[in-house]
N, C-alpha and C positions, 0 to 999 in steps of 0.2 A: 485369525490366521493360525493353523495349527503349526504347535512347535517343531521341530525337529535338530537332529542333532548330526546333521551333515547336509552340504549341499546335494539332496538327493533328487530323484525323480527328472521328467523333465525340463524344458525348459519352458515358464508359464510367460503368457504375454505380456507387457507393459500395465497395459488397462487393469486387468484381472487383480496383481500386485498391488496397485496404486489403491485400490475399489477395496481391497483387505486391508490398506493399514487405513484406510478413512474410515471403515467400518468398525476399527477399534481404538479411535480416539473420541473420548468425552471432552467434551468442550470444558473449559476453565469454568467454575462458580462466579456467578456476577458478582461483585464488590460497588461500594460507591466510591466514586472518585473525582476528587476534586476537577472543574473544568480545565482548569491551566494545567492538568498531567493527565489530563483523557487523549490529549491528540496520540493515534497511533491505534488505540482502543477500540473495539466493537461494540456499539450501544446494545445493552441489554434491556432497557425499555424503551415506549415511545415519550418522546416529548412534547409537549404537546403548546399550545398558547397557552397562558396566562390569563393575556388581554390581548382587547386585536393591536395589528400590527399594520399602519403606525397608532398609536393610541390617540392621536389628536391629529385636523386636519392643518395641514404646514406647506412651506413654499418646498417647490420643487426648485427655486431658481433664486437667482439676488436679483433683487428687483424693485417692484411696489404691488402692495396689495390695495385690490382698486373693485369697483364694479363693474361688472364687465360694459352694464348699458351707457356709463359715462365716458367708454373709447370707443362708440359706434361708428361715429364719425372722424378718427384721427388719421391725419396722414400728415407723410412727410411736409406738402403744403401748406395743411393746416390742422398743427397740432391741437390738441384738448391740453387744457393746461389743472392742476388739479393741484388745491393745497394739503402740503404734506403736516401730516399733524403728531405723526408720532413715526419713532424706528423704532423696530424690532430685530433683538440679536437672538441668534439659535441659545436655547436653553434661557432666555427670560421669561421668566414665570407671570408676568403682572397680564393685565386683563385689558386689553385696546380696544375701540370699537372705530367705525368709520361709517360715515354718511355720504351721502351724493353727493359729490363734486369736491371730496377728500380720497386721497391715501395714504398708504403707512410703507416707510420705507422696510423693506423687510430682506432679509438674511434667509440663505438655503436652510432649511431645516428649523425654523424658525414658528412658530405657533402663531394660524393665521387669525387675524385679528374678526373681531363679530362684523358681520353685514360686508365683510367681505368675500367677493365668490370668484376671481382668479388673480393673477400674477401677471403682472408685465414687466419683463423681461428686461434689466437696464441699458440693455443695448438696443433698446426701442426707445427710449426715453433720451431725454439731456443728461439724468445723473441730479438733477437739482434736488436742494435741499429743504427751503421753505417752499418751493412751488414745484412742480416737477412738470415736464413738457412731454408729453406721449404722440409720439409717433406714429402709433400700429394697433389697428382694433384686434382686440383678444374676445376671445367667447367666454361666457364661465366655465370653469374650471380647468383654463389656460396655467400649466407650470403648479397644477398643485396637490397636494398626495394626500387624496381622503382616508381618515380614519378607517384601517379594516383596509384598506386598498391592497397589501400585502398577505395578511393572515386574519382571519376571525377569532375571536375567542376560545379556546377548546380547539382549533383546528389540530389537525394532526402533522406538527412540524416534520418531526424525524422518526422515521420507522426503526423498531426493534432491530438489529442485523445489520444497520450503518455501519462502517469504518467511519471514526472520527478524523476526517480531514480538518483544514483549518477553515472550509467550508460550512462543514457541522460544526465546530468551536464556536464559530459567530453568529450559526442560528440558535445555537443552544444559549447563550450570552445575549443575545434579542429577546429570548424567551423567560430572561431573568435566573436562568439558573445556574446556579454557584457550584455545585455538585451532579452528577449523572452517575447512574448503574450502568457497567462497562463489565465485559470479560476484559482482565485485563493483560497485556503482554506478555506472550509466554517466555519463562524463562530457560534459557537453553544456555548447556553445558557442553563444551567439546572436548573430545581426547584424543590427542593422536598420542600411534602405538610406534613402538620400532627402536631397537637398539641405533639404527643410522642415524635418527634426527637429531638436529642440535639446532639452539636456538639462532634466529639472524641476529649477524652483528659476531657472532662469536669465531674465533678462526677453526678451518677445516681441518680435518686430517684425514688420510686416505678409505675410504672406507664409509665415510659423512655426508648429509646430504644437511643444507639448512629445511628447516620444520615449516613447510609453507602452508600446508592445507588444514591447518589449526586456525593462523590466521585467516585462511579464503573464508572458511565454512563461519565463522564464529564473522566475519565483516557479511556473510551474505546471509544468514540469520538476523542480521540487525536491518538488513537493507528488506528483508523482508518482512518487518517491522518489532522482530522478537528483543530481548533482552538478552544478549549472548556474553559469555565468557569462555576463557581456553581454563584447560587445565595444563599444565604442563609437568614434566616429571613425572607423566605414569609408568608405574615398573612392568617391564618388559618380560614377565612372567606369569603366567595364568595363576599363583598363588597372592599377587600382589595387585592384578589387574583389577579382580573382584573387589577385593576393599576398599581401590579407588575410584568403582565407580559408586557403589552404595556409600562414602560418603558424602557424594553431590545428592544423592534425592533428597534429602529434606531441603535444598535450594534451587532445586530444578523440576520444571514441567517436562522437559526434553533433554535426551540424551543424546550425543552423535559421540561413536566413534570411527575412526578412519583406521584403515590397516589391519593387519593379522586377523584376516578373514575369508585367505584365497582357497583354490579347492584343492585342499590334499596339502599345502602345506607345512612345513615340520613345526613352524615357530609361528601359527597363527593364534596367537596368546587372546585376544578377542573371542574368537569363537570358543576357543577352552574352556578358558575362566566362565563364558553364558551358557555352555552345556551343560553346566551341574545346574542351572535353575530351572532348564525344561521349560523354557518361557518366552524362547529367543528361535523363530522361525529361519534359519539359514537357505536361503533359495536360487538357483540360477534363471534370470528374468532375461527374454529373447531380446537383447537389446545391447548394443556396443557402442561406446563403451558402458560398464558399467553389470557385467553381467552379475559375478558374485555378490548377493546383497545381503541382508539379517536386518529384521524386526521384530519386536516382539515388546514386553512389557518387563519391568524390575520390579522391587520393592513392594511395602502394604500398599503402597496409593499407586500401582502399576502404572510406573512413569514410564510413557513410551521410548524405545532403548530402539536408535537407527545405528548398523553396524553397516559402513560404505567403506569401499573398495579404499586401496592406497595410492594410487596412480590418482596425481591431480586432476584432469583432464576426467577421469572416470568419476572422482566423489562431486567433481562439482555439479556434473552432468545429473547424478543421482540426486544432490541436495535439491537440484530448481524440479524435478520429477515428480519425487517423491516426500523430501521433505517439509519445501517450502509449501505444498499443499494440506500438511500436516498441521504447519502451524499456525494456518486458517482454520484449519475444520479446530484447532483448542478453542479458539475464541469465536466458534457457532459461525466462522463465516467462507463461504466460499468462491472467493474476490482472488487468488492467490495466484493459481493458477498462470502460466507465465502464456501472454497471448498469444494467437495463430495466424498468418497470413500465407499467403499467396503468393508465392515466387518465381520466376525466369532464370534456369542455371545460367552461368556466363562460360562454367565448362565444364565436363564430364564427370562422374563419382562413379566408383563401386565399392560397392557392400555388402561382408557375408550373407551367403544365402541361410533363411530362417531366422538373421534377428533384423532389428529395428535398429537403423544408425542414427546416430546426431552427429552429424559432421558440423564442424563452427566453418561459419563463414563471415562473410559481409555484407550488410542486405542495406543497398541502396535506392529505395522507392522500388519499385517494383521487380528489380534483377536483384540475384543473392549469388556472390561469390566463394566457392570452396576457398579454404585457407590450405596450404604447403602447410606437409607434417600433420597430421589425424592419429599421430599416437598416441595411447591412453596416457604417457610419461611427458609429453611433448609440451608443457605448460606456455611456452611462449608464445605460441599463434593463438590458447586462450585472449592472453591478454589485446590481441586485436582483435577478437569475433564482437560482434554483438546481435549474433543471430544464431541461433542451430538451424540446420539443413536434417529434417526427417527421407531418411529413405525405407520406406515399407520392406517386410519381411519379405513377401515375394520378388523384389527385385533387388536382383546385382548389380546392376549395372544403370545410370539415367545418363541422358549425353545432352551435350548443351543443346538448353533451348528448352528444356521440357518443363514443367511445371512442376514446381514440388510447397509440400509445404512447409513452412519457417515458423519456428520458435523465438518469440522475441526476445532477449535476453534482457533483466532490470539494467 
């Protein structure tokens, strides 16, 4: 993205914006990392089997392991009766064998005994102990989980570019492995600007607003899956702004400020303090809210540095756009993206002509409701959306009933 030092030029689309800052983030270097602190992580190699999966052939069920041809003939009238000669608990290592007109009481998961080839099912049986009484003819390999019936040797469990869910935790941990190569969580720093803000919890004076979009960005950086922290106390002057954000780079992947960044501004200390570096792209993006934005890079390891709007309503909108796709493409993956569906207005919207709206609504199965209050300061109808309402650049105006499409909110 080339730099600049004013929100100049046009206004560029949504897409075009978005497609520039993925274009200039480098994904994080893979590290190894222990299995119990991968969940969140993107697998940077494949993992692959060890040994197949299950490594030995075991009961699917509690039961008895039995021949199949000695219950050919059992039914409830006239059961097969069969001496039980040994039980087997999951995880007994010792070595059983059974012969015609024997079984082995045996445990789910349980390692099936030699010359045995299915399971019956103890609720086909009596339960008995020295003798056991079978009900129900089973075929072989009734209830039972062949060696390899999951994975092969060498097969290819989990591909490079996963998200470790705790899906992938347990196949990785099947697969015997203690440690995996992961991108790992980007670290992200937030700063809001503004002589107004003062922390919650603290009392107002006239003139103060409490410091909310510190918190939002830095909880919704973590919900989308990063390592976030605030800063708080940054000075309120482009001589003070710079030093406090160069000293977060050497703990931080990512940058977000909020605030002093609007167009023409006297006290927009954000965009100041990033025009001496020539490295911070300031742009108006055809989209409302959210138009004034800045990207660009800082520091030797050119941390990427998002400069969002101050109007609540506007950074958050920007963060799930713009940033939260960012901090997939660190970690090589592109899962992040907030999903799209298909909707039924329930009533009317309009929207300046030439940008892009996100109106919040509420999207109930297949109808989405505008919320009261769409202004960029308006933070309280946030708190009930859980959907954006896209209305395209060429229209003003949609009336109930028409079809638009929805941004799902995490």
């Amino acid at each position: 993205m080339t730099a600049g030092h004013a929100h100049d030029g046009p206004l560029i689309p949504v897409e075009q914006y978005r497609s520039a800052i993925l274009a200039a983030i480098t994904p994080l270097p893979p590290a190894s990392m222990a299995l119990a602190d991968a969940e969140g992580c993107v697998l940077a190699e494949d993992v692959t089997a060890a040994i197949s999966l299950p490594s030995f052939d075991n009961s699917g069920m509690d039961g008895y392991a039995v021949q199949a041809k000695d219950t050919i003939s059992s039914s409830e009238r006239a059961p097969t009766t069969l001496q039980v000669t040994s039980e087997i608990a999951a995880g007994d290592t010792g070595a059983y064998q059974i012969s015609p007109g024997t079984a082995s009481k045996i445990m789910t998961g349980a390692r099936m005994p030699d010359g045995a080839d299915a399971v019956v099912q103890v609720e086909w049986t009596d339960g008995g102990t020295d003798q056991v009484r079978v009900y129900h003819s089973v075929e072989p390999g009734n209830a039972v989980r062949y060696a390899g019936g999951d994975a092969v040797e060498g097969e290819t469990l989990l591909s490079a570019g996963v998200r470790m869910r705790p899906m992938q935790i347990a196949v990785a941990a099947s697969a015997g492995r203690r440690a995996v190569q992961v991108r790992p969580r980007p670290r992200v720093v937030v700063l809001s600007t503004g002589n107004e803000l003062t922390e919650p919890g603290t009392p107002l004076i006239p003139g103060q607003i409490w410091d909310s979009n510190s918190y939002m960005l830095a909880a919704a950086a973590r919900e989308a899956g990063a390592l976030a922290r605030r800063r708080s106390g940054v000075p309120d002057d482009p001589a003070g702004m710079l030093p406090a954000l160069e000293e977060q780079l050497d703990g931080a992947d990512l940058l977000i400020t909020t605030g002093g960044v609007s167009m023409g501004g006297e006290h927009d200390v954000v965009k100041a303090a990033l025009q001496e570096l020539g490295t911070v792209a300031f742009r108006k993006v055809a989209m409302q809210p959210g138009m004034p934005q800045g990207f660009g890079t800082i520091g030797e390891k050119r941390v990427p540095i998002f400069t969002l709007p101050g109007n609540p309503v506007s950074a958050y909108v920007s963060f799930q756009l713009f940033v939260r796709p960012a901090i997939g493409a660190l970690q090589g993956a592109g899962d992040l993206a907030l999903p799209s569906t298909r909707a039924t207005l329930t009533s009317g919207v309009r929207s300046p002509a030439g940008r892009r709206s996100y109106l919040r609504g509420v999207l109930d199965g297949d109808q989405v409701t505008p919320l009261s209050g769409q202004g960029s300061h308006q933070i309280a109808a946030l708190g009930r959306a859980n959907a954006l309402i896209v209305v395209p650049e060429a229209e003003t105006r949609l009336l109930e009933g028409n079809p638009v499409e929805v941004l799902v909110l995490p």
